[in-house]
C-alpha positions as CSV (number, residue, x, y, z in Angstrom):
1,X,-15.4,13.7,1.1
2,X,-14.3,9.9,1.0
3,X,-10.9,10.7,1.1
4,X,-11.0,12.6,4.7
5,X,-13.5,10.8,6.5
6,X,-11.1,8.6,8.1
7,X,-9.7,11.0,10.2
8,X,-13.1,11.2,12.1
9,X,-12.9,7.9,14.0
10,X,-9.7,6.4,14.6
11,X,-9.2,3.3,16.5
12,X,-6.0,2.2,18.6
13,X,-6.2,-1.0,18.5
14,X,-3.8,-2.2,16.0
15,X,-4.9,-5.7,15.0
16,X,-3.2,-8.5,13.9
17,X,-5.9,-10.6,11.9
18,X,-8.7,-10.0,9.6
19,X,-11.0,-11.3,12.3
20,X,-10.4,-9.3,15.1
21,X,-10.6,-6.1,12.2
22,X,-14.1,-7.0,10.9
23,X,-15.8,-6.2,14.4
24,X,-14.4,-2.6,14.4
25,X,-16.3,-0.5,12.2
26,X,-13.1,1.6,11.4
27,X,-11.2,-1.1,10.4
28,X,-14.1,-2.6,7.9
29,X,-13.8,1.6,6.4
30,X,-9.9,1.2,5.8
31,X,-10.4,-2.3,4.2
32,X,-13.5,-1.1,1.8
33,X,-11.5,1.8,1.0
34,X,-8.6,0.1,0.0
35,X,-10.4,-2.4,-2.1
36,X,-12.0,0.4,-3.8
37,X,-8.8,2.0,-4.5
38,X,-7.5,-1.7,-6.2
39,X,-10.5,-1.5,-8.2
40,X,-10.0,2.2,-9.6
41,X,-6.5,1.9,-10.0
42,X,-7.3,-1.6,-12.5
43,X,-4.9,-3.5,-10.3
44,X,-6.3,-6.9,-10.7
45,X,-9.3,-9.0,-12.4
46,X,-11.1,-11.9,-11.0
47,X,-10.9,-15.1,-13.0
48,X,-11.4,-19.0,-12.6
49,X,-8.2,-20.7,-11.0
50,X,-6.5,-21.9,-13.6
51,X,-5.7,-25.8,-13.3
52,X,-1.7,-26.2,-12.3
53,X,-1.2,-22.6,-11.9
54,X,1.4,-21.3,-9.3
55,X,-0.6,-19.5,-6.9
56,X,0.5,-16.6,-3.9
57,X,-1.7,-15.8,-1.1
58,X,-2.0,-12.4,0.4
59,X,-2.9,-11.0,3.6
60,X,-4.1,-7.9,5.2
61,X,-1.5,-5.5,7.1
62,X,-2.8,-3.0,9.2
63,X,-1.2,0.1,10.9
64,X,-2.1,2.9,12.9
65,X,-0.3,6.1,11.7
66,X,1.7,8.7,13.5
67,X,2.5,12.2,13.3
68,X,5.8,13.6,14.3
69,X,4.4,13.9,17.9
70,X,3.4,10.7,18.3
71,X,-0.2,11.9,17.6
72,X,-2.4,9.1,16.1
73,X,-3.5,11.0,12.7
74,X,-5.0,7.6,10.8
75,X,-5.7,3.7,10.2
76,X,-3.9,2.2,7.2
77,X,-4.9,-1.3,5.8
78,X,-2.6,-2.7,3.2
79,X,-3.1,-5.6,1.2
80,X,0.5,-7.2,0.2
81,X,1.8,-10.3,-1.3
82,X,2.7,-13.1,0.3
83,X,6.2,-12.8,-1.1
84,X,8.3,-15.6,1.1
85,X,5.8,-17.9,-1.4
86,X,7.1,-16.9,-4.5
87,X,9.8,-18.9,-6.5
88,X,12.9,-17.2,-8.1
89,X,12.9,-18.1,-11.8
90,X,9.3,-19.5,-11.7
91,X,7.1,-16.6,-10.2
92,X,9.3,-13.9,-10.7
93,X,12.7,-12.9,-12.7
94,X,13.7,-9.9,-10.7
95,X,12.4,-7.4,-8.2
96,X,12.5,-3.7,-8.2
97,X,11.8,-0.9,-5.2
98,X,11.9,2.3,-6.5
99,X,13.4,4.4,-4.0
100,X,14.9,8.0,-3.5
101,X,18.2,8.0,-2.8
102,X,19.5,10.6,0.8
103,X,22.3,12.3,-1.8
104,X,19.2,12.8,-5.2
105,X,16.9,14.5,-2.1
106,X,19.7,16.5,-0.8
107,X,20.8,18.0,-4.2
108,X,17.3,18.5,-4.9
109,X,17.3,20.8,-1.8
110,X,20.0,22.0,-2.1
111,X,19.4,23.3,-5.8
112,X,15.5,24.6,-5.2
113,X,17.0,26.2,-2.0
114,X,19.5,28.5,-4.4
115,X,16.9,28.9,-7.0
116,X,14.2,29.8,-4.7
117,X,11.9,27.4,-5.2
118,X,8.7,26.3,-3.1
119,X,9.0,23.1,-1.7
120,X,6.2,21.3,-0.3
121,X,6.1,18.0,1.4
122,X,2.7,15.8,0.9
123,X,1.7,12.6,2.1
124,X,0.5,9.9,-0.3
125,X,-2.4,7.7,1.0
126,X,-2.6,5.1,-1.9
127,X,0.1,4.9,-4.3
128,X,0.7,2.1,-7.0
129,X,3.5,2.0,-9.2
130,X,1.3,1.5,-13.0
131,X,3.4,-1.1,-14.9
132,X,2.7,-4.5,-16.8
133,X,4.0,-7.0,-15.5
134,X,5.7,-9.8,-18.1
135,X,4.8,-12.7,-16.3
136,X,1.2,-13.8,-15.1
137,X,0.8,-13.6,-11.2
138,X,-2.5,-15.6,-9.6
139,X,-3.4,-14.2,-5.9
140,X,-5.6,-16.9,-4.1
């Protein structure tokens, strides 16, 4: 299965360009993965640069995760923004990080603990948050 076969081979280097990641094997796996991933999910298209278009670059962050033991269990490559390029009012209105709040998880807890509900933790490998966007973003 695709989605497991990175726990086979794991590498510990951590590296810190795209250069030194293309001559590890693993590393190439994470980034073709992750591309794939862009392409299911319908993130983006590829199009012509359009003349005097605002453009943001991105780059490649990559990460060796831990377990709660300081076991390494995986290699994660994301590709982000370059978001200290963007323009307030020209590429962007507002931002917006969904996050749980301590208190929400704790009542959740708290209330599946009196109902007797299962609770299961998971771990999501790729997650993207499916909204249209208002404004047109170009990534060079």
């Amino acid at each position: 299965m695709e989605f497991f076969m990175f726990n086979l081979f794991i590498s510990k280097i951590e590296p810190k360009t795209i250069k030194i990641t293309l001559d590890h094997s693993v590393w190439v796996q994470v980034i073709k993965y992750e591309i794939n991933e862009f392409e299911r999910n319908k993130v983006w298209r590829l199009i012509p640069t359009p003349k005097d278009s605002s453009m943001v670059g991105f780059q490649w962050v990559f990460q060796n995760k831990i377990d709660k033991e300081c076991n390494m269990i995986r290699n994660n490559a994301r590709l982000v923004v370059k978001e200290y390029c963007q323009e307030e009012g020209i590429d962007y209105e507002e931002t917006f990080a969904p996050v749980a709040r301590l208190e929400s998880v704790q009542i959740f807890l708290a209330y599946a603990a009196h109902t007797n509900f299962e609770v299961y933790q998971m771990d999501v490998k790729c997650a993207f948050l499916n909204s249209e966007l208002e404004e047109t973003v170009y990534v060079e």
